[in-house]
C-alpha positions as CSV (number, residue, x, y, z in Angstrom):
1,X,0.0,0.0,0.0
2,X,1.3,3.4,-1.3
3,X,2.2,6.2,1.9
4,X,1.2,9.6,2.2
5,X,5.1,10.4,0.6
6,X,3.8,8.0,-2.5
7,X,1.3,9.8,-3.2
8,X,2.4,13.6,-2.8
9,X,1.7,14.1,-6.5
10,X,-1.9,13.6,-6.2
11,X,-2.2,15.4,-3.5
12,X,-1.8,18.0,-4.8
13,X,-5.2,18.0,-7.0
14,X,-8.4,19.1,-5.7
15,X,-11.6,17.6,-6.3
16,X,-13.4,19.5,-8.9
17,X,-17.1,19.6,-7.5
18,X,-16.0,21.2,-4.1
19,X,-12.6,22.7,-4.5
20,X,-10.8,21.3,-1.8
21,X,-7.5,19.3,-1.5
22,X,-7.5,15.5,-1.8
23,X,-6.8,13.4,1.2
24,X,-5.9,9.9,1.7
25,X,-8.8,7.8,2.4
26,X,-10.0,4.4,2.6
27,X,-12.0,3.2,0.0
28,X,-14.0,0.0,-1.0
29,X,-13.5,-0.7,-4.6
30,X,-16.4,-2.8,-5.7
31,X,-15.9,-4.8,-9.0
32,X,-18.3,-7.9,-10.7
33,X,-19.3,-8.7,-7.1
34,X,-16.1,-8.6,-5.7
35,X,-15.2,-5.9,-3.0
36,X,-11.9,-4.9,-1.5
37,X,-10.5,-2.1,0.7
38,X,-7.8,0.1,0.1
39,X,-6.4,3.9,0.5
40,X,-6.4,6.2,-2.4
41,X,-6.6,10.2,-2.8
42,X,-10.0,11.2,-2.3
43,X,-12.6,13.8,-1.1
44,X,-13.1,14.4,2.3
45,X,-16.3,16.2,1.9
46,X,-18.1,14.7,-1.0
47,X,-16.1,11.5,-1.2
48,X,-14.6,11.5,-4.9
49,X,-11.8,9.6,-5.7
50,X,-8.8,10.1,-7.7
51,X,-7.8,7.2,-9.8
52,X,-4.2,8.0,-11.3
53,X,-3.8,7.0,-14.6
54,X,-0.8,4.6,-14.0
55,X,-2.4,2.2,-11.6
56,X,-5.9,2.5,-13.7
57,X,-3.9,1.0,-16.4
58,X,-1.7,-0.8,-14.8
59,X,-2.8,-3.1,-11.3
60,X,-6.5,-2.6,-11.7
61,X,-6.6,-3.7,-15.5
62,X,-4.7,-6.6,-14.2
63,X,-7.2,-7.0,-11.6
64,X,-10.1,-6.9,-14.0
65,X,-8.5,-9.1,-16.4
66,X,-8.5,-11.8,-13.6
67,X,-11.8,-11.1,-12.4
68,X,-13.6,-11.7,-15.8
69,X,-11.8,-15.1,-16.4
70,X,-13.2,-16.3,-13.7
């Protein structure tokens, strides 16, 4: 799992609907009936999350390649 130091580029975004910084939250990722739990930057007040390109691509596509052969 990434740190606060990991992820000091994204925190420096803020969330578009309510202009505030991003924070790192925990977050349930829900996927073809499969949950998990994990941090990521997100929204303290509305709850949106940022999704960096890199691990969209990378670890999650991975993820959802093994989900769907199952």
């Amino acid at each position: 799992m990434k740190t606060e130091e990991d992820w000091s580029e994204e925190l420096t975004w803020r969330c578009a609907a309510c202009d505030r910084p991003l924070e790192i939250g925990r977050i349930t990722v829900t996927y073809m009936d499969n949950s998990f739990t994990t941090e990521m930057p997100r929204c303290a007040q509305c709850g949106q999350v940022l999704v960096p390109e890199a691990l969209a691509l990378g670890k999650m596509a991975e993820v959802e390649r093994i989900l769907e052969d199952k």
